[in-house]
N, C-alpha and C positions, 0 to 999 in steps of 0.2 A: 612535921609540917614544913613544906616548900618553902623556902625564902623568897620573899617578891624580888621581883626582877630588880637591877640596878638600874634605873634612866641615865641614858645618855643626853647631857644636856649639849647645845652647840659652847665653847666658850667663849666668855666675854671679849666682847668686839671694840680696841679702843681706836677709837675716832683720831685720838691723836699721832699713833700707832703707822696709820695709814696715809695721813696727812704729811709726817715724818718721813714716809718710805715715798710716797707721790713727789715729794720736793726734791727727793736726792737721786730719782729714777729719771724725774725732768731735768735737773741738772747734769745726771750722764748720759744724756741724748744731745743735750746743749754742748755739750764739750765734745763729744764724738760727731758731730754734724755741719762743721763750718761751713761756710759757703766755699770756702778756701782754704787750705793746708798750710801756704805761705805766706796769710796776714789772718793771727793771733791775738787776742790783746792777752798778755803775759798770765793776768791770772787764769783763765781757759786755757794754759799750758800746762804740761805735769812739770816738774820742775827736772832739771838736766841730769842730775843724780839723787847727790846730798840735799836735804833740805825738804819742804812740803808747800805745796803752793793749794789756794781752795780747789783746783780740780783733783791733788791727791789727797782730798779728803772724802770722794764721791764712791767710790770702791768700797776703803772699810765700812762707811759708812753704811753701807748695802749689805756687807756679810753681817756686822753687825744686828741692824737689821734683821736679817735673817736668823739671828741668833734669839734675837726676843722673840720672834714670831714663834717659834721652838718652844719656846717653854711654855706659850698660852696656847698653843696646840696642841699638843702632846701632854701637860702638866695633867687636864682632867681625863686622860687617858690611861698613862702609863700604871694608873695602879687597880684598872679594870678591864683591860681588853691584855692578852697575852703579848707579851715582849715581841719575839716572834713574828708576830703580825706588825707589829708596829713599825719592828725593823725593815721587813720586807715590802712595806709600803714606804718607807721611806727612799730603798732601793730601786724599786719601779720611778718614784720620782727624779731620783738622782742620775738614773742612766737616760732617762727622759731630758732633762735639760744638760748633760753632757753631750746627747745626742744634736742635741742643736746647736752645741756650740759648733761641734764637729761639721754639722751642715753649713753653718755660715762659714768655716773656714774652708767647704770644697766648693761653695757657689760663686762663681756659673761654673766653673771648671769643669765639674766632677760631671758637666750635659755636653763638654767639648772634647773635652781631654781626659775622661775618666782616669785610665790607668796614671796620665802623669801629675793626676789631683792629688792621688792615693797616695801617691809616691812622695809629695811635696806639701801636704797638706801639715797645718799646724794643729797639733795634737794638745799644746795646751792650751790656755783660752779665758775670757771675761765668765763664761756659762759653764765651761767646764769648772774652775776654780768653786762657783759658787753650787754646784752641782756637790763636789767633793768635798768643801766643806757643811755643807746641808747635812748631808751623809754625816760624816764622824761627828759631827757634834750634836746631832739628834740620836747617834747608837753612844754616845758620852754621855747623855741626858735621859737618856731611857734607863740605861744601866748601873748610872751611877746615883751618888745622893749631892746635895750642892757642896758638901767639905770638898768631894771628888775632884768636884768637876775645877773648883779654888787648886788645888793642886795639882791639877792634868793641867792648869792654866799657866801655872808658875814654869812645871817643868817643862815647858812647849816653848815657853820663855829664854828661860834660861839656859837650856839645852840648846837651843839653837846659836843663841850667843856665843856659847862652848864650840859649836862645831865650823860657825862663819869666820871666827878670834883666835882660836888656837889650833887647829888642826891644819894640818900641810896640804896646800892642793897638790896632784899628782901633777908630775911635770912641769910645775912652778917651783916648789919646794917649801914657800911658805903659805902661811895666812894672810887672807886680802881681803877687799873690799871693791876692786876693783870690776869695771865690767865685765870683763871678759876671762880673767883670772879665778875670780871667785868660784869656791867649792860649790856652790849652786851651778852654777855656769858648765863646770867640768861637770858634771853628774848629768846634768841636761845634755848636755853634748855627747855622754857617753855612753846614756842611756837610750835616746830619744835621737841621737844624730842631727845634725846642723840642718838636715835637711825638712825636718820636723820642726823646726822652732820659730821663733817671730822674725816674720818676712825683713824688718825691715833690720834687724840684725845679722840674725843666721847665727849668731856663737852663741849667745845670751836669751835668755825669755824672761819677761815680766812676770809672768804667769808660771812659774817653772815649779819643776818637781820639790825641792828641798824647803823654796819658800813658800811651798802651801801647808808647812809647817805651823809657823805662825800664823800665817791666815786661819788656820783653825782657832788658833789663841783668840785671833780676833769676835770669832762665833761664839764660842765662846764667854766671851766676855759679853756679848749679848743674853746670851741663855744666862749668864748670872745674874744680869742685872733685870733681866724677864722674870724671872722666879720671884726677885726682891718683889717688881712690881705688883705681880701679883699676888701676892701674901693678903689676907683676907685679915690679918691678926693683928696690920698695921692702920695708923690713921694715915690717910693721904700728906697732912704738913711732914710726918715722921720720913716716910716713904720719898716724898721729893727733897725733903733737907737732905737726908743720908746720899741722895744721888747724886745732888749738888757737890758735895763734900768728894764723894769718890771719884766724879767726874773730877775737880780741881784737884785733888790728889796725882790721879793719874797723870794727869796734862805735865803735873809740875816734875811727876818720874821719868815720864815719857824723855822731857827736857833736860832730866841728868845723864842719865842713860844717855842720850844725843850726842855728850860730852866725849864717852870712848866707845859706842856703838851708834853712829850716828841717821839721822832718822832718813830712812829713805824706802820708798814706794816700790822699787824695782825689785828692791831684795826684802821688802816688806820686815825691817828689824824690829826686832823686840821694841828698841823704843819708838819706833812707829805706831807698833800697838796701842801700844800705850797712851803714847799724844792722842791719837787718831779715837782712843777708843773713850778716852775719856771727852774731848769735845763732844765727840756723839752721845755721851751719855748727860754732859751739861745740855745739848739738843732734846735730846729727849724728854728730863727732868720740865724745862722751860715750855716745852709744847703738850706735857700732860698735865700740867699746871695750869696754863691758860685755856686750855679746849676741854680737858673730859673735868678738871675741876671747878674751876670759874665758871665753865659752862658757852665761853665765849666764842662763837663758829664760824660767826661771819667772816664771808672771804675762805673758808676751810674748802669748798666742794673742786674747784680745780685742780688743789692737790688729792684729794680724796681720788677722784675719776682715774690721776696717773697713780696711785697706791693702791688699789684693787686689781687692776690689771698690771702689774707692772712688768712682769717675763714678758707677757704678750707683748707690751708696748718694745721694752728693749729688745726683742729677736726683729718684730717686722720692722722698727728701724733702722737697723741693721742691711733687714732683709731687702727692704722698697728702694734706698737709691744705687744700690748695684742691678736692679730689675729696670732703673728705669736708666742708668748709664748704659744699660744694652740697648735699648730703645736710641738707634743712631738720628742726627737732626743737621740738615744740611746747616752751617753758618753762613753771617751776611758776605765771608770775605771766601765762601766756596768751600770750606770746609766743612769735613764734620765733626759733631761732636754727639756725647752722650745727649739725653734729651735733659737729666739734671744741669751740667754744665750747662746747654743753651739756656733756662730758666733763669739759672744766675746772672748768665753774663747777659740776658735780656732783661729779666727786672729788676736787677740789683745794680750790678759793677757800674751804669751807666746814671747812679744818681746818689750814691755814696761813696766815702774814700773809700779805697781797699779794703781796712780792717774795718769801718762799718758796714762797708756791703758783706763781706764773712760775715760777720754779728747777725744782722738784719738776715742773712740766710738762712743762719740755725735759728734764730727767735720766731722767724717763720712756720720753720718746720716744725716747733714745738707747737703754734699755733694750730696748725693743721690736727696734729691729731689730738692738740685738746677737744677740739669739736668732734672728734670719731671717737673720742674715749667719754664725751663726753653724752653722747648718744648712745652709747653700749651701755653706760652705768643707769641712764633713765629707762632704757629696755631690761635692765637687770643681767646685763649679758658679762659673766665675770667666769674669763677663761683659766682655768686652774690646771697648772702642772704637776 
């Protein structure tokens, strides 16, 4: 006798899931968008090296992110549709949002200057990074079981501290931490060439090859604390207490570790992870608590409209004010400028200080596509990568 088919059900959709990724998508648009470059208020800075300021916490918190989303999508899969498949959709989407990163680092170029876009273009990237780690840590989560993935976590960890601590860079002689000395640094450069790498260095990349090492740790660390979430075997008090717990756990390891591996964003260290991953996990614990538990929503749909869309929203604003800085606009004093700069320097810089007109720039523009994103989610319009 035929066994009846197995139903694919969609899975469970947490409200706070997406309210969590809508507030840290809107606040990486808020920090990436000043009106201005040269008037910051400090916390909207990443911090100079050492150290973690709220905008270096918007990154992990997105791969993160990305990590839980992993486990409630793939969990009711991987042990009904073949591996295989799974992987190779995960592939299609991963070469998909590397491919945009890649496009936002050759526009407008790559319609002026092709050949010398190609040539100078930055290879690594916000979208790539989150591309790559999507990738390994959905074929780590397909393929493994969660002890695995507890261990692929450590030694991602600790392996890297081993290679940033004790190993010689070439041509320096020792181990460093420094910017432009560091074994990450040299590997980027010798890999990837200076001419490849983040413009406003040229030796060094945020984004670079060794430290997307630990950026995986950070996915990671999502997908494990995704799977707790979803555990059907647990009571919700158990499930938020243990997250609590592990969140403050980690924060407080993040913090020792800080002591001789100290925490910084650029070379993404182990104890960066760690801080970064457990605040995001006390975030999390706190906002599935109050919304899919308590039940309490109100005020949730703004972040919701930026947490269903979120690629979409982060590539086109990206995309829109270099589109519209080509759009040239005479000024009052004969000049020209892009059509964003006139904007600014007409309804802003002429009725707030400096660094409130920057603010009031980016708060704007968040504004703006709440109302577009906010229209796409009541038409049901949810673009997926």
């Amino acid at each position: 006798m035929a066994k009846p088919p197995i139903l694919q059900t969609s899975p469970p959709r947490l409200l706070s899931l997406d309210v969590f990724r809508g507030l840290t998508v809107a606040a990486m648009i808020l920090v990436n968008n000043p009106g201005s470059w040269s008037h910051i208020y400090d916390p909207l800075q990443h911090a100079e090296w050492h150290g973690c300021t709220p905008t270096d916490l918007i990154f992990p918190f997105f791969l993160f992110i990305v990590g839980v989303s992993i486990s409630f999508a793939l969990g009711s899969k991987k042990d009904h549709v073949k591996h295989s498949t799974l992987i190779v959709t995960a592939l299609k989407r991963a070469l998909i949002l590397f491919g945009l990163g890649l496009f936002l680092s050759l526009f407008p170029r790559v319609f002026t200057e092709p050949l010398e876009a190609l040539k100078t273009v930055r290879i690594p990237g916000v979208l790539q990074r989150i591309a790559v780690v999507f990738f390994v840590a959905a074929v780590i989560f397909i393929k493994t079981t969660g002890k695995t993935q507890l261990r692929i976590f450590i030694v991602l960890l600790v392996g890297y501290w081993i290679l940033m601590t004790f190993i010689p860079v070439p041509g320096v002689g020792y181990a460093n931490l420094e910017k432009e000395t560091n074994l990450g640094a040299w590997l980027d450069r010798t890999i990837l060439t200076e001419a490849h790498l983040w413009r406003s260095a040229r030796t060094w990349d945020p984004e670079g090859i060794l430290s997307t090492m630990p950026a995986i740790a950070t996915g990671l660390f999502g997908v494990l604390i995704g799977s707790w979430l979803k555990r059907k075997d647990k009571p919700d008090a158990e499930k938020i207490s243990w997250m609590f717990s592990i969140g403050l756990i980690s924060v407080i390891l993040g913090l020792i570790w800080d002591l001789f591996f100290p925490i910084n964003k650029a070379l993404w260290t182990s104890s960066f992870v760690l801080y970064t991953g457990g605040l995001a996990t006390l975030g999390l614990a706190l906002s599935y608590w109050i919304i899919d538990v308590q039940g309490y929503r109100k005020g949730t749909t703004p972040f919701v409209v930026y947490g269903v869309n979120a690629i979409t929203v982060f590539f086109l604003s990206g995309l829109i004010p270099r589109i519209l800085n080509m759009i040239q606009v005479e000024m009052p004093d004969g000049s020209s400028a892009g059509s964003r700069e006139w904007m600014y320097q007409t309804f802003f810089t002429p009725y707030f200080s400096p660094v409130n007109a920057s603010l009031a720039g980016a708060v704007t523009f968040i504004l703006i596509w709440l109302v577009i994103l906010w229209w796409m989610y009541n038409k049901k319009i949810i673009i997926k990568v």
